[in-house]
VEXLUMLUM-796326 format. One record per residue: x, y, z of N, C-alpha, C, O in turn. Coordinates in steps of 0.2 Angstrom, whole numbers, plus 2048, in hexadecimal, padded with zeros to 3 digits. Layout:
! residues N
XYZXYZXYZXYZ/...
//
This chain:
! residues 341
C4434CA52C4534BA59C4C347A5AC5134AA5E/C4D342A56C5333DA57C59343A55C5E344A58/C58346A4FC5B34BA4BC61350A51C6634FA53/C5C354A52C5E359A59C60358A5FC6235CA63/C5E350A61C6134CA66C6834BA63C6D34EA66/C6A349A61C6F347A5DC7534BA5EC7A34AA60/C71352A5BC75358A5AC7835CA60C7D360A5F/C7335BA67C7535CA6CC7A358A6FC7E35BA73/C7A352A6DC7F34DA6FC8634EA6CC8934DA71/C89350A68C8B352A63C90356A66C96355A66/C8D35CA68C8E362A6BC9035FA74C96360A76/C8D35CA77C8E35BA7DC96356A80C99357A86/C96353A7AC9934FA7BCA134FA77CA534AA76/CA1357A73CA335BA71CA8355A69CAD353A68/CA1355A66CA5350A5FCA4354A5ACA0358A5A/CA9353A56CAA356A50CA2357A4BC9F353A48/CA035EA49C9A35DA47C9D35AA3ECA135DA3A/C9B353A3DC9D352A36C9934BA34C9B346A37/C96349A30C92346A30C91340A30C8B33EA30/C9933DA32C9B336A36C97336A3BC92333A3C/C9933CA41C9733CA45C8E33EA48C8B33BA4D/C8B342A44C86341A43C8233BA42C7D339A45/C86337A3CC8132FA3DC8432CA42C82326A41/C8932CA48C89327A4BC8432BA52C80327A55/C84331A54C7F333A59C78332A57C73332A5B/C77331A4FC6E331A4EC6F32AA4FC6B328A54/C72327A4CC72320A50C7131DA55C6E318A56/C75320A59C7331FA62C6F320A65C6D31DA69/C6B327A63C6332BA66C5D327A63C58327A66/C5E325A5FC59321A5BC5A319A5AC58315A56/C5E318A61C5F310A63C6130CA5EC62307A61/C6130DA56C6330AA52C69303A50C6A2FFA4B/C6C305A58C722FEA57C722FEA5DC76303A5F/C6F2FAA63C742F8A69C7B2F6A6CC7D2F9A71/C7E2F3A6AC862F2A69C892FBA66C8D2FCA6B/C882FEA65C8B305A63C8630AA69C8830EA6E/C81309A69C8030CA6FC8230BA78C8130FA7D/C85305A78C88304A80C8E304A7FC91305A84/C92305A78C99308A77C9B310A77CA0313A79/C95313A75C9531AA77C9231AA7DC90320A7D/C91319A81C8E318A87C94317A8BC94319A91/C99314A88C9E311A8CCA3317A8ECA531AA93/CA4318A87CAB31DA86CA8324A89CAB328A8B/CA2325A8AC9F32DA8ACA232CA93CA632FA95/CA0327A95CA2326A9CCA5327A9FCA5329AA4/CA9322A9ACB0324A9DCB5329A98CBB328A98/CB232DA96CB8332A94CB533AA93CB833FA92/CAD338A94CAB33EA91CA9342A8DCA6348A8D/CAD33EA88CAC342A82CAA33DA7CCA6338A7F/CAA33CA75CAB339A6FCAE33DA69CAB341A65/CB333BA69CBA33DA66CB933CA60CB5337A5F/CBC340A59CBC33DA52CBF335A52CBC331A4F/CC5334A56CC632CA54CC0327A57CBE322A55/CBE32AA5CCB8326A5DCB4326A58CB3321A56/CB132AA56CAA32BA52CAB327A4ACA6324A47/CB3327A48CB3323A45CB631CA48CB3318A44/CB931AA4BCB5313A4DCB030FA4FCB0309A50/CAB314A50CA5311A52CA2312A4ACA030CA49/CA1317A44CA0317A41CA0310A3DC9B30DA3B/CA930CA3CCAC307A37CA8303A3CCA42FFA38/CA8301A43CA82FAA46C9F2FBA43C9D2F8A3E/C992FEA48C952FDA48C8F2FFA41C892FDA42/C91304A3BC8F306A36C93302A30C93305A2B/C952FDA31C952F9A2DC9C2FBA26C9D2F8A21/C9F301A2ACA5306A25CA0308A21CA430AA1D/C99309A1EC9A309A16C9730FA17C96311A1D/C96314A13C9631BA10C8F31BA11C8B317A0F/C8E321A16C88325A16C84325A0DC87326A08/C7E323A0EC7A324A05C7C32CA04C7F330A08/C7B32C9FEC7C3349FCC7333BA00C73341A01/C6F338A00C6A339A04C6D33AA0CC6D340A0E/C6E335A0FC6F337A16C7433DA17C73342A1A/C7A33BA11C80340A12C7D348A12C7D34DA16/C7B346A0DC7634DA0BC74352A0FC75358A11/C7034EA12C6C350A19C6F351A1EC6D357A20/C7334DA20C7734EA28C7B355A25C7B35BA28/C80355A1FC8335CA1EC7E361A1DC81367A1D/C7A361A1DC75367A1CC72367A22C6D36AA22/C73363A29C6F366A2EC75368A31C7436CA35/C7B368A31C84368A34C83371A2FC83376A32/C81370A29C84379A26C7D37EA2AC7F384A2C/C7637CA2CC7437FA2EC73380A36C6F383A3A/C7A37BA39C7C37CA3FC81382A3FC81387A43/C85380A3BC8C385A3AC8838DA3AC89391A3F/C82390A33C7D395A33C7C397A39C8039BA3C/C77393A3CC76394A44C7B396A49C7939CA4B/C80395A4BC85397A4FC8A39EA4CC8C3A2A50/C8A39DA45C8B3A4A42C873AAA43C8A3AFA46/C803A9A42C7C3AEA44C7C3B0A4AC7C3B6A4B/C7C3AAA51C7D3ACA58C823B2A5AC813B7A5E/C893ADA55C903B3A57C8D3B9A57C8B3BBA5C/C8B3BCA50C883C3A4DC843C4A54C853CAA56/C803C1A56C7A3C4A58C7F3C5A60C813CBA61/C813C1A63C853C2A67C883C7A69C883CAA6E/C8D3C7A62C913CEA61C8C3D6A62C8F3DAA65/C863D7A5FC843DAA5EC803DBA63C803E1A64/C7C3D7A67C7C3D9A70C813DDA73C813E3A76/C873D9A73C8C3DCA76C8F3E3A76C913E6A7A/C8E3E4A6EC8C3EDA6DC883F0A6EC893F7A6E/C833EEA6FC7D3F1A71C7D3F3A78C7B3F9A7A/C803EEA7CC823F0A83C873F5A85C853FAA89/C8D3F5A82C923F9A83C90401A81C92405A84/C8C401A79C8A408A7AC8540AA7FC8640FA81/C7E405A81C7C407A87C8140AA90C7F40DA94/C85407A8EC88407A94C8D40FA93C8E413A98/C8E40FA8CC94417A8DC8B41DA8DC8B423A90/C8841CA8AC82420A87C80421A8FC81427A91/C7E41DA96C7C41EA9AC84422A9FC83425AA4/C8B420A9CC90424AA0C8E42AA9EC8E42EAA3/C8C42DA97C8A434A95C88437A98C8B43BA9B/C82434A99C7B436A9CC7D439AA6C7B43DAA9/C81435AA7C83437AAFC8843BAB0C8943EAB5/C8C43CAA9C91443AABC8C449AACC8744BAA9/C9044BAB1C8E453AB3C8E458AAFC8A45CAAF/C92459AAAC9245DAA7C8E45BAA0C9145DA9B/C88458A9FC85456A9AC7D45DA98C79460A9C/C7E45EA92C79461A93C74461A8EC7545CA8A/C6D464A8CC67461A87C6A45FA81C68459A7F/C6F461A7DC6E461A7AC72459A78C71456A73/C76459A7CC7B454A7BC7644DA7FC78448A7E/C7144EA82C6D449A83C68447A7DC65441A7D/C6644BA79C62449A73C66445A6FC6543FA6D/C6D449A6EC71444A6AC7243DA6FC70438A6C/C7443DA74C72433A77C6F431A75C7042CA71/C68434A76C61433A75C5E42EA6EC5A42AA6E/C62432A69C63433A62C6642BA5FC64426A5C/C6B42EA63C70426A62C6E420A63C6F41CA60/C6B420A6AC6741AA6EC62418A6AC61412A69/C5F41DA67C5941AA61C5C418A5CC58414A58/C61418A58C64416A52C6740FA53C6940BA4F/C6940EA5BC6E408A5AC68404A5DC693FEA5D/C62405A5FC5D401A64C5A3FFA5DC593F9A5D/C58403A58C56401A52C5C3FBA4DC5B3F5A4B/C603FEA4CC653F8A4CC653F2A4DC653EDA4A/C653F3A53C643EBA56C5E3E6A54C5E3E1A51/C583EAA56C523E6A54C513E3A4EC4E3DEA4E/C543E8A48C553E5A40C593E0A42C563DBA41/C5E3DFA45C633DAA43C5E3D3A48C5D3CEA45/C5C3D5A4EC583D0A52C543CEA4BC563C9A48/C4F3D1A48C4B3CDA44C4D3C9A3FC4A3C4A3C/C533CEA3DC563C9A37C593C1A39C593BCA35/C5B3C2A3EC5C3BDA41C573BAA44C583B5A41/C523B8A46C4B3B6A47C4B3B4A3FC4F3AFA3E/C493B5A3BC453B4A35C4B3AEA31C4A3A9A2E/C523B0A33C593AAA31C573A4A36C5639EA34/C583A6A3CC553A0A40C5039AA3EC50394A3E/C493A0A3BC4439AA3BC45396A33C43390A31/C4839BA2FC49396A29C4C38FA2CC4938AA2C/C54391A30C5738CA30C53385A34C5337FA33/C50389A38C4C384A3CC4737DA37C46377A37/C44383A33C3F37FA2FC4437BA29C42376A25/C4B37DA28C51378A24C51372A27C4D36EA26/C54373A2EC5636DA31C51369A32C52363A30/C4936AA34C44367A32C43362A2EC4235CA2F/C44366A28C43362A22C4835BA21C47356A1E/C4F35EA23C5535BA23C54355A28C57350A26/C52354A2DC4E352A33C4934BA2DC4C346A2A/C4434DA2CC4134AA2BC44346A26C44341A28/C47347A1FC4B343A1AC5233FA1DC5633BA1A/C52341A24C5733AA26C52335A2BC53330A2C/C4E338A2CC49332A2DC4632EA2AC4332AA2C/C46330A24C4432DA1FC48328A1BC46323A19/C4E329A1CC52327A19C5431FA1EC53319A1D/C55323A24C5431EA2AC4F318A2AC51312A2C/C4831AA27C43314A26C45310A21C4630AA22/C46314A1CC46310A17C4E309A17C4F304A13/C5130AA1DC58306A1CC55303A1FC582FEA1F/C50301A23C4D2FDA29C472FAA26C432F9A2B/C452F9A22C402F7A1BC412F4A17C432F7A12/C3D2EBA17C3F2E8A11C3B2EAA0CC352EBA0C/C3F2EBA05C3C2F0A01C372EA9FCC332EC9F8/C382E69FEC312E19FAC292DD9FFC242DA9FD/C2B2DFA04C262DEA0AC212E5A0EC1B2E6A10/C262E8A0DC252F0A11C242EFA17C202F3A1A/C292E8A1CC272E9A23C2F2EAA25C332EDA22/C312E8A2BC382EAA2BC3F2E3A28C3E2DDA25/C432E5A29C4A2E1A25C4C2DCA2CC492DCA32/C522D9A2AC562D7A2EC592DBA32C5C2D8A37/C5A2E2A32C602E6A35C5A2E7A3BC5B2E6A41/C522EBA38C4E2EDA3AC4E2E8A41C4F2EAA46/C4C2E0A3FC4A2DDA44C4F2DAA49C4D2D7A4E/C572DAA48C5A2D9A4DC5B2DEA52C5C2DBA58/C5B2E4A50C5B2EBA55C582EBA59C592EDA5F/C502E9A57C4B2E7A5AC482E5A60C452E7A64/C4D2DDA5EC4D2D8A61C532D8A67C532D5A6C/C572DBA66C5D2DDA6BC5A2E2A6EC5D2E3A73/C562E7A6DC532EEA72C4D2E7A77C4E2E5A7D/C4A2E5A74C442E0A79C482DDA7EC462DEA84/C4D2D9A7EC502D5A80C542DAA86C552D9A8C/C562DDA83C582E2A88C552E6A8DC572E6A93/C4E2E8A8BC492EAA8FC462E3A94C472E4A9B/C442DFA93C412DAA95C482D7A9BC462D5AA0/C4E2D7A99C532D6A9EC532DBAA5C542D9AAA/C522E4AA3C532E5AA8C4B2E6AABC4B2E6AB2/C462E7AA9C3E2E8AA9C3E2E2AAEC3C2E3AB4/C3F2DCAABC3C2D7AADC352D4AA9C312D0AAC/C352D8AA3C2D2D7AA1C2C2D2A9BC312D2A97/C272CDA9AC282C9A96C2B2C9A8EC292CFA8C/C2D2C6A8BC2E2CAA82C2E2BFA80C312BAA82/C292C1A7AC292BBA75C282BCA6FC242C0A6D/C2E2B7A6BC312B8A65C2F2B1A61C312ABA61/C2A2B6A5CC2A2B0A56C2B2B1A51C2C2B7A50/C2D2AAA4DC302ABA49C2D2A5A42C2C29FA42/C2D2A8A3EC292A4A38C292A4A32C272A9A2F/C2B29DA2DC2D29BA2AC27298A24C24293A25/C2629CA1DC23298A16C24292A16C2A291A16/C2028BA16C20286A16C21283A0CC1C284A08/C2627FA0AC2827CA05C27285A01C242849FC/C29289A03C2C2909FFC302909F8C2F2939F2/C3528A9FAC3B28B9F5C372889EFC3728B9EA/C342829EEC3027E9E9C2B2819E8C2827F9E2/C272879EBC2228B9E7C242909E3C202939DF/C2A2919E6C2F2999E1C312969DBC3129A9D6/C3428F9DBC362889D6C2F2899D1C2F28D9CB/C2B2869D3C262849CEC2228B9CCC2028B9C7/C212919D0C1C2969CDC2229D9CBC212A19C6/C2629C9CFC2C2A49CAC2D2A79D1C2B2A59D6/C332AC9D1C352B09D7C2F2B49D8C2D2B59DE/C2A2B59D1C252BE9D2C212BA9D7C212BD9DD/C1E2B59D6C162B49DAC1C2B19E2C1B2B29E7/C202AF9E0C232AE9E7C242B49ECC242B39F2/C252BB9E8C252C19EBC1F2C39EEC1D2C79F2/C1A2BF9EAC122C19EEC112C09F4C0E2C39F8/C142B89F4C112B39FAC162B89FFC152B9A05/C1B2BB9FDC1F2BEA03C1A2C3A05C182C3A0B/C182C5A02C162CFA05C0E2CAA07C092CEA08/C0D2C5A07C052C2A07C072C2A0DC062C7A10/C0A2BEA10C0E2BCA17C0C2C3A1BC072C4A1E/C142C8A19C152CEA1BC0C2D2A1DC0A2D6A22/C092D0A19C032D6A19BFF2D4A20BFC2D7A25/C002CCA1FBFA2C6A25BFD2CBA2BBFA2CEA2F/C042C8A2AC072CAA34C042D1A35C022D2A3B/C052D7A2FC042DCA33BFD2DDA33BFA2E2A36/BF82D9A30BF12D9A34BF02D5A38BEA2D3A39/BF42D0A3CBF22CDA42BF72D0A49BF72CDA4E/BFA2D7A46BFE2D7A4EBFB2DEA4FBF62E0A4B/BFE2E2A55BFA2E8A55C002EDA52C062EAA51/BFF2F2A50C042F6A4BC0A2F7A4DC0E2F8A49/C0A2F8A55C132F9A56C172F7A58C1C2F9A5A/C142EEA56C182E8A56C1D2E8A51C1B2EBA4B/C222E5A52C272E4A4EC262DFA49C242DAA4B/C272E0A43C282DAA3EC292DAA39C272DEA35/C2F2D4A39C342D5A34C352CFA30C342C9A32/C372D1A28C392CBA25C432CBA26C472D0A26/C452C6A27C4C2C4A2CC4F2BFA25C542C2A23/C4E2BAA22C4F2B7A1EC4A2B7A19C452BAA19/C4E2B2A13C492B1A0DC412B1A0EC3E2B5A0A/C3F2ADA13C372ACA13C362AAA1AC322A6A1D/C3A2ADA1CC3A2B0A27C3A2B5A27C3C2B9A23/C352B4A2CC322B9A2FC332BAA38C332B4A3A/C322BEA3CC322C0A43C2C2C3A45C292C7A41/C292C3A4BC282C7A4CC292C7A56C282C2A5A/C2B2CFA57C2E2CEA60C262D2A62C222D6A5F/C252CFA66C1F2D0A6CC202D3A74C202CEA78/C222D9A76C242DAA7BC202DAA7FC1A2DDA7D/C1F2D8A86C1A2DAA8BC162D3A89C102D3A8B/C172CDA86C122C9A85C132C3A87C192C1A86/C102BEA8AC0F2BAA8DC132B0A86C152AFA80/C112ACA8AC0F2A6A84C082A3A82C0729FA7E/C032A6A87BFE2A3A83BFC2AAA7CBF82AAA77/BFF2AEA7EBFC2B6A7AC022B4A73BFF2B0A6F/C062B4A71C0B2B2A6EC082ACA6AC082ACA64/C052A6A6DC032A2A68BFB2A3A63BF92A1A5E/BF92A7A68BF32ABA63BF52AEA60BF12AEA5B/BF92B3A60BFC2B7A5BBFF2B2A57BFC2B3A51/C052ACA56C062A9A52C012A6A4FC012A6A49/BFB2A2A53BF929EA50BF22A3A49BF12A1A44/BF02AAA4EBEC2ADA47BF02B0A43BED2B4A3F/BF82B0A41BFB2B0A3BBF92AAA35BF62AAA30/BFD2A4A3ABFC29FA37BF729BA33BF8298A2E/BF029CA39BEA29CA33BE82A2A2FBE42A2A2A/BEB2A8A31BE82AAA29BEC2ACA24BE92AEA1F/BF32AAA25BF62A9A1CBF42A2A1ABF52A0A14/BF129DA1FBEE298A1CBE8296A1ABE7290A1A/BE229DA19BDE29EA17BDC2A2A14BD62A3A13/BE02A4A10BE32A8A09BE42A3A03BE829EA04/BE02A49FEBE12A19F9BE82A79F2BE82AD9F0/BEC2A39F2BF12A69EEBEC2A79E7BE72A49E7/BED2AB9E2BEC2AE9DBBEE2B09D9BEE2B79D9/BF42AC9D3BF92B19CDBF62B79C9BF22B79C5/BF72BA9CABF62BF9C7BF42C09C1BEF2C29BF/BFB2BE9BFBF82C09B7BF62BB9B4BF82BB9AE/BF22B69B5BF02B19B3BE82AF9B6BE42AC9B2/BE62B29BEBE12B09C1BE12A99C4BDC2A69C7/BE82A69C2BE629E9C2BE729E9CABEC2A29CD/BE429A9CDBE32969D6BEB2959D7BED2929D2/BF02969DCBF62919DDBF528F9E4BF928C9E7/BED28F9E7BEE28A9ECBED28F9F4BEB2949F4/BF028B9F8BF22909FFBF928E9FFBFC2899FD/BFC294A06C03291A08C01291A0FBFD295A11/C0628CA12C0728DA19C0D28EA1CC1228DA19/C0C290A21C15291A26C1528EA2DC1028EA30/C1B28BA2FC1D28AA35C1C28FA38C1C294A35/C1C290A40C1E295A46C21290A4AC2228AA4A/C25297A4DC2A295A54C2729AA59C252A0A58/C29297A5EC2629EA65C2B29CA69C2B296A6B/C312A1A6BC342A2A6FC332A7A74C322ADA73/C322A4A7BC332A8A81C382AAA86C3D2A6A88/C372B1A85C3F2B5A8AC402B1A92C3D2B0A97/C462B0A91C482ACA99C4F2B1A9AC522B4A95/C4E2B2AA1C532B7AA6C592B2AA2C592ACA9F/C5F2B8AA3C662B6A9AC662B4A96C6A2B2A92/C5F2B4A94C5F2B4A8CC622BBA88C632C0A8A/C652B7A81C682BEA7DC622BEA78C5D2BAA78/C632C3A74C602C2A6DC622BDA69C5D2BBA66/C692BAA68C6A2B5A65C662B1A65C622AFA61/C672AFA6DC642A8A71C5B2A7A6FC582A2A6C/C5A2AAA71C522ADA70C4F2ABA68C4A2A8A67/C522ADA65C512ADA5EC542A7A5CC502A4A59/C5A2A2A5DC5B29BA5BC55299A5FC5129AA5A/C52297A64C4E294A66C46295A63C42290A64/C4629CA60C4029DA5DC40297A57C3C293A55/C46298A56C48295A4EC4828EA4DC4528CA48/C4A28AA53C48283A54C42280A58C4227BA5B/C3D285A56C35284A59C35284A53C31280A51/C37288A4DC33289A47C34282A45C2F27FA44/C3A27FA44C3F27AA3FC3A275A43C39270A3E/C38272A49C3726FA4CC2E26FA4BC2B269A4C/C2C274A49C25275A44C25271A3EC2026DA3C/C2C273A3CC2B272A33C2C269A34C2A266A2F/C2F267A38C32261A38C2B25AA39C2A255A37/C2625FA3FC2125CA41C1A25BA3EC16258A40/C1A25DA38C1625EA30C16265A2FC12267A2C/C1B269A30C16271A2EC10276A2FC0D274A34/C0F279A2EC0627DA2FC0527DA36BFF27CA38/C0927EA3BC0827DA44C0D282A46C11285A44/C0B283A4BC10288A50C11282A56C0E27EA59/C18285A58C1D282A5EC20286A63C26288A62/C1E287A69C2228BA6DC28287A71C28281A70/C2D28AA75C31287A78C2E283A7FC3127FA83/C28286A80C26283A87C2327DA88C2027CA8E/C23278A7FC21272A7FC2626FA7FC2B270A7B/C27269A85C2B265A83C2D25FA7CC2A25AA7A/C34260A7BC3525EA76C33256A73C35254A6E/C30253A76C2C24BA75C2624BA74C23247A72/C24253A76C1D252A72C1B259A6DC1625CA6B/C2225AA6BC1F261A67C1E25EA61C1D263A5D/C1E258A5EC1A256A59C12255A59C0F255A54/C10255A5EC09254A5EC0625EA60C0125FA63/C09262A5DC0626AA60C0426AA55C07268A51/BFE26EA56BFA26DA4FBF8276A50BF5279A4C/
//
């Protein structure tokens, strides 16, 4: 969908088909960057178009300059040559209506001369069936080029989507990354600004992490991460966002939700990675439980994503500071948010 959206955009807005420009339109249709979507948003507006020097400075500013993977390139060039296919095949077919017409049109001047007679009508006749036959071949052979190409780009479709997850996925958690969850986090914020509808953001933090990674090794410390990651995604519902953003931070945005619903979601994170008994592996030996701070930040009219998220971030620190193993939202006041358990 994102694919052919893209591709139409492309074409509309009349950019160079080239695979720059393909990932900054897939980009855009698939909301993947805000800041790059209100800059095409900007210039289409006012100019109309998006010009190759645009496509390339939208590419360098908001794609980070760096080089499509050899996979995406792949892809995006193979759905641009079975675009090029496509439009080749039209011309022909195009052209080949076109003839098709013109002999109808002298074959029917024949037929109205006055001086026409049987025989020279069979031969029309004759003709009219050989070019009518003609066409139909060429019609199918086109149909059958069509649907191949269809089922390419398909495929091609599908392996840039893939590719797409996979950039958007922490690859030792399997929930989303940092890029995943700031985009995220700037679409809610965005929505909630013009909606009016509520959005809260927690955010949370492994408790004494770096001294457990010290005394047990990075491996079991990779457990306790994905141990973390596994709890949140059985305690939210699936099309909640959540993401690991830092070392042993984590996020997660709640759109449409309130602060007492926000802290029941925090707080059945919190008790159940701290009702998980940790076990090494390769040893079976007990390392005990961990726990984590929470922060619960609530969307206020001019909040940004920055804003929203520092403030998540000094609910969490403000946890960690008041023994740990607790959640802290912003709507307690700061004199007694050491006594929130």
């Amino acid at each position: 969908m994102f694919g052919q959206r893209a591709m139409e955009l492309m074409k509309a807005y009349r950019s160079s088909a080239t695979p720059r420009s393909y990932a900054v339109w897939y980009t855009y249709v698939a909301g993947l960057n805000p800041q790059l979507t209100e800059t095409v948003k900007r210039i289409t507006a006012e100019h109309g178009a998006l010009s190759d020097n645009a496509v390339d400075q939208l590419f360098e500013t908001y794609l980070d300059g760096r080089r499509l993977s050899s996979e995406t390139e792949r892809a995006s060039n193979g759905v641009l040559a079975e675009i090029e296919q496509i439009m080749e095949m039209l011309d022909t077919a195009l052209g080949s209506t076109a003839r098709y017409g013109a002999s109808l049109q002298a074959f029917s001047q024949d037929l109205a001369a006055p001086a026409v007679n049987r025989a020279r009508v069979r031969e029309i006749i004759s003709s009219l069936v050989v070019t009518t036959r003609d066409v139909a071949a060429n019609n199918r052979t086109l149909e059958a080029r069509m649907r191949e190409s269809r089922n390419e780009i398909e495929t091609l479709r599908e392996t840039l989507e893939a590719v797409r997850v996979e950039s958007l996925t922490d690859p030792l958690t399997g929930i989303g990354n940092r890029k995943h969850f700031e985009e995220m986090l700037h679409k809610a914020v965005d929505h909630s600004a013009v909606q009016g509808q509520p959005l809260c953001l927690v955010v949370l933090d492994i408790d004494h992490f770096k001294r457990f990674n010290d005394l047990y090794g990075h491996l079991t410390g990779d457990q306790v991460l994905r141990l973390v990651a596994m709890t949140m995604r059985e305690s939210v519902e699936t099309r909640t966002t959540i993401a690991r953003f830092g070392g042993e931070e984590f996020g997660i945005i709640l759109p449409d939700c309130d602060r007492a619903s926000a802290r029941e979601v925090a707080e059945k994170v919190r008790t159940s990675v701290m009702g998980r008994e940790l076990v090494k592996r390769s040893t079976g030996e007990s390392l005990g439980r961990i726990t984590i701070s929470v922060g619960v930040a609530i969307y206020r009219r001019g909040d940004t994503a920055v804003s929203l998220l520092e403030r998540a971030d000094h609910c969490m620190f403000t946890a960690k500071r008041s023994g740990r193993n607790r959640v802290v939202d912003d709507g307690v006041p700061a004199d007694t948010m050491h006594d929130v358990a």
